[in-house]
PDB file of N, CA, C and O in Angstrom:
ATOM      1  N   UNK A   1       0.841  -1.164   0.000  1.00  0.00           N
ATOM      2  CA  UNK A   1       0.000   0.000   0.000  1.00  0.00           C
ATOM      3  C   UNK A   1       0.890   1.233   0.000  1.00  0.00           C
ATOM      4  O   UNK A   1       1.914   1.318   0.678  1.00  0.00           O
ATOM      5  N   UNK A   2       0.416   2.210  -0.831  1.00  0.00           N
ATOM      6  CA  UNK A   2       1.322   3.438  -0.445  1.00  0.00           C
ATOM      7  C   UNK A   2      -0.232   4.849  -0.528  1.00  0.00           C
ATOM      8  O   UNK A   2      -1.311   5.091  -1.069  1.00  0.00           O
ATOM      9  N   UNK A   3       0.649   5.301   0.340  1.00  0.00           N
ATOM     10  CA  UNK A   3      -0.757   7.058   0.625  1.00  0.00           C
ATOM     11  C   UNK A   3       0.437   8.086   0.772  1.00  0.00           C
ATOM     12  O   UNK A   3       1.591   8.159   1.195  1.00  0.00           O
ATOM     13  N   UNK A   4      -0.609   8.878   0.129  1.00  0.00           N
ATOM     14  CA  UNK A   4       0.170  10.344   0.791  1.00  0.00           C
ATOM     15  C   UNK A   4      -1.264  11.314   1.179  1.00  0.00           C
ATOM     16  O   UNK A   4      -2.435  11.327   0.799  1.00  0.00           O
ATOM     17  N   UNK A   5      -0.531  11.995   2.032  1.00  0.00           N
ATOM     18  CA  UNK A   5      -1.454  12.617   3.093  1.00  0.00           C
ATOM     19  C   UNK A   5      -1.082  14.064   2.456  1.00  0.00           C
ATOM     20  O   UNK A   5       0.114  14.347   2.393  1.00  0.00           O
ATOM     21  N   UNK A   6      -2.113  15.062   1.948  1.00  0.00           N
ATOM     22  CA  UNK A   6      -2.873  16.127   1.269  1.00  0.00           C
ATOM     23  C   UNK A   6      -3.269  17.060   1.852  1.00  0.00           C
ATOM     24  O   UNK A   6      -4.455  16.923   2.153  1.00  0.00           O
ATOM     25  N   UNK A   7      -2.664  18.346   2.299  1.00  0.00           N
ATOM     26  CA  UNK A   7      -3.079  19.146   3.219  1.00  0.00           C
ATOM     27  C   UNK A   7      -3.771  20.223   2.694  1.00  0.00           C
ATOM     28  O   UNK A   7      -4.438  21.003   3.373  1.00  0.00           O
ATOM     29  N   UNK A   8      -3.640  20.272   1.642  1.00  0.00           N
ATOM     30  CA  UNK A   8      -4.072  21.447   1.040  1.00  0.00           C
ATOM     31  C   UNK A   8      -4.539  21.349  -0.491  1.00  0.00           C
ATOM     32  O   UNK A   8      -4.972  20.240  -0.801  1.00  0.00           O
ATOM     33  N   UNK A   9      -4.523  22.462  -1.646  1.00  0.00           N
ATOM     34  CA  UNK A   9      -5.138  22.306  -2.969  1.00  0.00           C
ATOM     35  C   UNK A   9      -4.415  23.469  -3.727  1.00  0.00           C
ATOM     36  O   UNK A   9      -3.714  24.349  -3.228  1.00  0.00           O
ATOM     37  N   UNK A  10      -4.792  23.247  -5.254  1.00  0.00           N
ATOM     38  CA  UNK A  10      -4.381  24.492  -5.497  1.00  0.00           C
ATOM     39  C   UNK A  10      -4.223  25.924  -5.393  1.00  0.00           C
ATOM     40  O   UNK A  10      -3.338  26.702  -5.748  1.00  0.00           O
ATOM     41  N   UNK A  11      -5.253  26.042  -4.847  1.00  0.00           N
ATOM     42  CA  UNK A  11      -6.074  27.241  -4.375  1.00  0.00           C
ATOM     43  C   UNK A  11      -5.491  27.927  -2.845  1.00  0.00           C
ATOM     44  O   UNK A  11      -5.736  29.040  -2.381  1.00  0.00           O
ATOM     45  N   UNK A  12      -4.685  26.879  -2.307  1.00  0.00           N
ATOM     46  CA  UNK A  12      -3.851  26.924  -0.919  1.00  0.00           C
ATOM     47  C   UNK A  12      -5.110  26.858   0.112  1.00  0.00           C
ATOM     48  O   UNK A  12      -5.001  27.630   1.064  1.00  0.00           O
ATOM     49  N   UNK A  13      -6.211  26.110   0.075  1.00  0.00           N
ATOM     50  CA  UNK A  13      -6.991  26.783   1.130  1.00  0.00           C
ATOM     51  C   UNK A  13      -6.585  25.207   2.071  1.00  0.00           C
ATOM     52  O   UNK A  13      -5.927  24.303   1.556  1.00  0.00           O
ATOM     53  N   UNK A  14      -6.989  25.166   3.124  1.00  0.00           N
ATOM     54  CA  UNK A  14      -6.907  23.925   4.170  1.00  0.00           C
ATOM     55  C   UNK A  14      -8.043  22.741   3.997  1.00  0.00           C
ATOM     56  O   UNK A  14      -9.214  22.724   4.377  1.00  0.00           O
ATOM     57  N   UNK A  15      -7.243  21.723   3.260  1.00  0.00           N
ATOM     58  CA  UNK A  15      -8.139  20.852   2.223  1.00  0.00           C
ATOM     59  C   UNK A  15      -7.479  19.334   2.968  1.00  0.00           C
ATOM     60  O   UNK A  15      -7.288  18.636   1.972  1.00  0.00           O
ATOM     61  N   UNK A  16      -7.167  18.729   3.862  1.00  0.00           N
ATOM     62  CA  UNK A  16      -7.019  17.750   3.843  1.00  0.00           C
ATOM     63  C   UNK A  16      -7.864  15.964   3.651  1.00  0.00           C
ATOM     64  O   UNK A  16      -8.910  15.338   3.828  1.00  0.00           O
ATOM     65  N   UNK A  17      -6.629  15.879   3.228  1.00  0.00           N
ATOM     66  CA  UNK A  17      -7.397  14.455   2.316  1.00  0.00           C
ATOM     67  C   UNK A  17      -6.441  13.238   2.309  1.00  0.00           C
ATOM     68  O   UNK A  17      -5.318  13.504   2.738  1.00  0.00           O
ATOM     69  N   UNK A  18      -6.593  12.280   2.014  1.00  0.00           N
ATOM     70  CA  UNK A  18      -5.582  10.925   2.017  1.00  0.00           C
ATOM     71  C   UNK A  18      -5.811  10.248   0.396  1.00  0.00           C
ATOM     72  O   UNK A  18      -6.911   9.825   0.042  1.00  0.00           O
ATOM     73  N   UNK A  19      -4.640  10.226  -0.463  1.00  0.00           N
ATOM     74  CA  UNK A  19      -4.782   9.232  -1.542  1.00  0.00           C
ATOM     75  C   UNK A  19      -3.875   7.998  -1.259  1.00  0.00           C
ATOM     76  O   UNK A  19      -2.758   7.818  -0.774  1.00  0.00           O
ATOM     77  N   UNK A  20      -4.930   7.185  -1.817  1.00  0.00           N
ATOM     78  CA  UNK A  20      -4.236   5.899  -1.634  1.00  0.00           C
ATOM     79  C   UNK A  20      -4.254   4.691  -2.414  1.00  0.00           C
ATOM     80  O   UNK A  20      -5.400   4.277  -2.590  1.00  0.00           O
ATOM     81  N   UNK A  21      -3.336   3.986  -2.945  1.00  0.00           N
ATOM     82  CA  UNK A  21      -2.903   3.146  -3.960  1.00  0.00           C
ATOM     83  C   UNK A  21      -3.077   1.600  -3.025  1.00  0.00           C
ATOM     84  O   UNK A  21      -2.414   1.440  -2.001  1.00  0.00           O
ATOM     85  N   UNK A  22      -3.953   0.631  -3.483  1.00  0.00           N
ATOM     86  CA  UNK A  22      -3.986  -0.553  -2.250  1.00  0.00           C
ATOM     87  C   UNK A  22      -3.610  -1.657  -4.024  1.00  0.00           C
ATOM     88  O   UNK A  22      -4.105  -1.531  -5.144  1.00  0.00           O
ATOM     89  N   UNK A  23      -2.757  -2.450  -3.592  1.00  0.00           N
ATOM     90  CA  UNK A  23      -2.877  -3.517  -4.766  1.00  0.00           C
ATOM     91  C   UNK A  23      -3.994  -4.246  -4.522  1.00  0.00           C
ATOM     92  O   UNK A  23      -4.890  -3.948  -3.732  1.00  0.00           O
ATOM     93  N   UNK A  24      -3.927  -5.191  -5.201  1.00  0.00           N
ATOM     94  CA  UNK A  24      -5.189  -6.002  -5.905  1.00  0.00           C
ATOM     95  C   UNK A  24      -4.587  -7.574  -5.264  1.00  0.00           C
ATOM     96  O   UNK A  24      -4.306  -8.256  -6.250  1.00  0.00           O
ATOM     97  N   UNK A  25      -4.413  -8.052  -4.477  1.00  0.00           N
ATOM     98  CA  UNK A  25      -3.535  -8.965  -3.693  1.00  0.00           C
ATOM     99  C   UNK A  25      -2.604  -9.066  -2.532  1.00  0.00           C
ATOM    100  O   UNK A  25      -2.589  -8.071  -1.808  1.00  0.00           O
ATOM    101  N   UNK A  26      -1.770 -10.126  -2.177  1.00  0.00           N
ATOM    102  CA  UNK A  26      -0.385  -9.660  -1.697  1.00  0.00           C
ATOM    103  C   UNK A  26       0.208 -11.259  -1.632  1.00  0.00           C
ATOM    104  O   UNK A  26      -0.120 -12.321  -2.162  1.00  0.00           O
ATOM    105  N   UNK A  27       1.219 -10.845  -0.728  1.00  0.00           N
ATOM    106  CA  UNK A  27       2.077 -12.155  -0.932  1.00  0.00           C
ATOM    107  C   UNK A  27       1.509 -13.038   0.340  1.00  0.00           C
ATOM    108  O   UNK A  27       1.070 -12.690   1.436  1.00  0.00           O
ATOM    109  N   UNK A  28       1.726 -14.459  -0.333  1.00  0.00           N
ATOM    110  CA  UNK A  28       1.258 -15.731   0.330  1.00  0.00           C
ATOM    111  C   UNK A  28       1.914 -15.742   1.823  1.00  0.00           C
ATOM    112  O   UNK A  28       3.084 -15.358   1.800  1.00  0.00           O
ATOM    113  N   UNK A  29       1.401 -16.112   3.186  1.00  0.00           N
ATOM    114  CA  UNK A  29       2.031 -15.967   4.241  1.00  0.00           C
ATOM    115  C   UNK A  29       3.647 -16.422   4.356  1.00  0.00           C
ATOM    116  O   UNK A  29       4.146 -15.927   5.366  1.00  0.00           O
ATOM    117  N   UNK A  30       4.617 -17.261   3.555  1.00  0.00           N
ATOM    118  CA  UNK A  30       5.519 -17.517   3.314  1.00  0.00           C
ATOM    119  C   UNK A  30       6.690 -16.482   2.416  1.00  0.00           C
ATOM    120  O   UNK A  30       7.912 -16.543   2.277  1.00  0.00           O
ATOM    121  N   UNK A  31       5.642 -15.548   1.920  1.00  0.00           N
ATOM    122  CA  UNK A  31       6.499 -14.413   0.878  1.00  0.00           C
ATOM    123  C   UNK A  31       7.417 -15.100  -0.403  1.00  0.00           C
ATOM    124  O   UNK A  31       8.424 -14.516  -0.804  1.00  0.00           O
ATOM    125  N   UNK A  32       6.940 -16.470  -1.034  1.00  0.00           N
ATOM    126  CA  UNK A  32       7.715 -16.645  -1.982  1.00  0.00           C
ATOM    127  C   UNK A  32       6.558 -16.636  -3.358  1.00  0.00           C
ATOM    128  O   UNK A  32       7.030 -16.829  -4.479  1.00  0.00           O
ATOM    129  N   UNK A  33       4.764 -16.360  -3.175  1.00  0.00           N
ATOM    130  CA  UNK A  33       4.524 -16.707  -4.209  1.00  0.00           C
ATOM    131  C   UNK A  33       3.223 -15.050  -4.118  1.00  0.00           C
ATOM    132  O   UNK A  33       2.732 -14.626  -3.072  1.00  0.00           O
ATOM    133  N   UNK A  34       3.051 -14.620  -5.154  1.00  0.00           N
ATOM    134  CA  UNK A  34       1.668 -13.512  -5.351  1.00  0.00           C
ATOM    135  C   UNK A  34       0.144 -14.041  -4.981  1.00  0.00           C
ATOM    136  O   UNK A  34       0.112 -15.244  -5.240  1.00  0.00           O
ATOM    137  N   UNK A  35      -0.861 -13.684  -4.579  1.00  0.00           N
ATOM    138  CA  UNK A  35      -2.201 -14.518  -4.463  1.00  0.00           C
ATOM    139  C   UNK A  35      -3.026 -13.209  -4.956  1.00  0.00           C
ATOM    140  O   UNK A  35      -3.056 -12.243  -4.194  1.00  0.00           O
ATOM    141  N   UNK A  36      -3.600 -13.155  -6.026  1.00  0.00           N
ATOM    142  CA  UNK A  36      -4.407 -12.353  -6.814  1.00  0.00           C
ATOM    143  C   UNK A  36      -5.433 -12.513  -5.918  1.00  0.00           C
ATOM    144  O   UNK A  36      -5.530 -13.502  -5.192  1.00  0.00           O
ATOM    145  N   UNK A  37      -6.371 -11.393  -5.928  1.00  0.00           N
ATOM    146  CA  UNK A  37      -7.804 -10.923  -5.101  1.00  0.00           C
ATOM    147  C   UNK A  37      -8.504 -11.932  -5.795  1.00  0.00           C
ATOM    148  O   UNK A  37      -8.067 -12.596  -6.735  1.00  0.00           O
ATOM    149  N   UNK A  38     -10.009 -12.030  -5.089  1.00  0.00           N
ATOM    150  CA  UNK A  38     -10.821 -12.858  -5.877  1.00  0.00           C
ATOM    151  C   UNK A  38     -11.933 -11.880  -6.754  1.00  0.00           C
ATOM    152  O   UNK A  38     -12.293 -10.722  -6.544  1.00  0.00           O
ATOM    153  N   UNK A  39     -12.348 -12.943  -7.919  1.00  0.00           N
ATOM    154  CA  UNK A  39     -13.114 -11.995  -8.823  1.00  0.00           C
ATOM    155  C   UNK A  39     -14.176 -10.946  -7.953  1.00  0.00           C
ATOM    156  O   UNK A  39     -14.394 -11.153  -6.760  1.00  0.00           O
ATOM    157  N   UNK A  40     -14.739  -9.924  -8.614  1.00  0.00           N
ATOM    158  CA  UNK A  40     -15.612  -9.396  -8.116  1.00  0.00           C
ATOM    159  C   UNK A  40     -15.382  -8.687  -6.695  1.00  0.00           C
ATOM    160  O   UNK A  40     -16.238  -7.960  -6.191  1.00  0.00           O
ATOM    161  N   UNK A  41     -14.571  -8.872  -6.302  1.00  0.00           N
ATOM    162  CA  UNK A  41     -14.072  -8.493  -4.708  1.00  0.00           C
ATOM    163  C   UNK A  41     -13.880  -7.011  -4.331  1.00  0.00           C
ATOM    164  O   UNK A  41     -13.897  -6.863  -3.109  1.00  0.00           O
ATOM    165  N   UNK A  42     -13.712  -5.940  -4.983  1.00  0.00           N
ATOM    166  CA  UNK A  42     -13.100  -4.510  -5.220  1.00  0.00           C
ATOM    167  C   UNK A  42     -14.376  -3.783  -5.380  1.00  0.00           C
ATOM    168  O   UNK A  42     -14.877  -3.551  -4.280  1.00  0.00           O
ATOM    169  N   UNK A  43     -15.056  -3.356  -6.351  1.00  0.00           N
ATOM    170  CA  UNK A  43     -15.813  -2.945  -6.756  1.00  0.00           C
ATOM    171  C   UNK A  43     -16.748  -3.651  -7.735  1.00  0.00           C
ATOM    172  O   UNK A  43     -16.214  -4.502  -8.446  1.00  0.00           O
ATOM    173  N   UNK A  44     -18.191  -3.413  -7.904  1.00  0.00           N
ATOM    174  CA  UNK A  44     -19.277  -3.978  -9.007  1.00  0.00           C
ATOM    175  C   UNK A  44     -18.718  -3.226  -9.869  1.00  0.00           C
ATOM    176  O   UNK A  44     -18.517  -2.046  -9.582  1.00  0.00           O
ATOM    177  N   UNK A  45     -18.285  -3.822 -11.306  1.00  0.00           N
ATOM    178  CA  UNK A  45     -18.743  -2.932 -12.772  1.00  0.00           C
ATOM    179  C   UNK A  45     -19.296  -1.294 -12.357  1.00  0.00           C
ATOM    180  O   UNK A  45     -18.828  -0.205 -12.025  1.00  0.00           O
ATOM    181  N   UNK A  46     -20.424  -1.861 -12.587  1.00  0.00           N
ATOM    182  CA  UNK A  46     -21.688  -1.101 -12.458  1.00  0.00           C
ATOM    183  C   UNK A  46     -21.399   0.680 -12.002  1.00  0.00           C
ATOM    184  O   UNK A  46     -21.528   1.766 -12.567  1.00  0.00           O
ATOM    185  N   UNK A  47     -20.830   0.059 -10.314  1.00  0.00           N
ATOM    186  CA  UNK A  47     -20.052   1.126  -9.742  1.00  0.00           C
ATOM    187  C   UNK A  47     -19.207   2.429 -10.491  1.00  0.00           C
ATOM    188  O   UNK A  47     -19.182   3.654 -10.614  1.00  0.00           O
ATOM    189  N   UNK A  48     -18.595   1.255 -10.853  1.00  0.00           N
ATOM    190  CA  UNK A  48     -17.058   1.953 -11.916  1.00  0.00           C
ATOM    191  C   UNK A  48     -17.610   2.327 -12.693  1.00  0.00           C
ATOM    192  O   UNK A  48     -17.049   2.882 -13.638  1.00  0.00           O
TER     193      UNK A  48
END
């Protein structure tokens, strides 16, 4: 996961906010293999 924390805007006014990047998985409790999310798990289509 990575975030960065947003204090402000262009405009300079006092705007805080958090963006944040989460992958779609992570590594198997052993750390030697990837385990992809399961289908449908994130968001509906629909949503998006």
């Amino acid at each position: 996961m990575t975030s960065v924390l947003h204090t402000g805007c262009s405009t300079m006014t006092h705007h805080p906010h958090v963006h944040v990047i989460v992958p779609s998985g992570g590594l198997s409790p052993d750390g030697t293999r990837w385990i992809a999310r399961r289908p449908g798990l994130f968001l509906p289509v629909k949503v998006l």
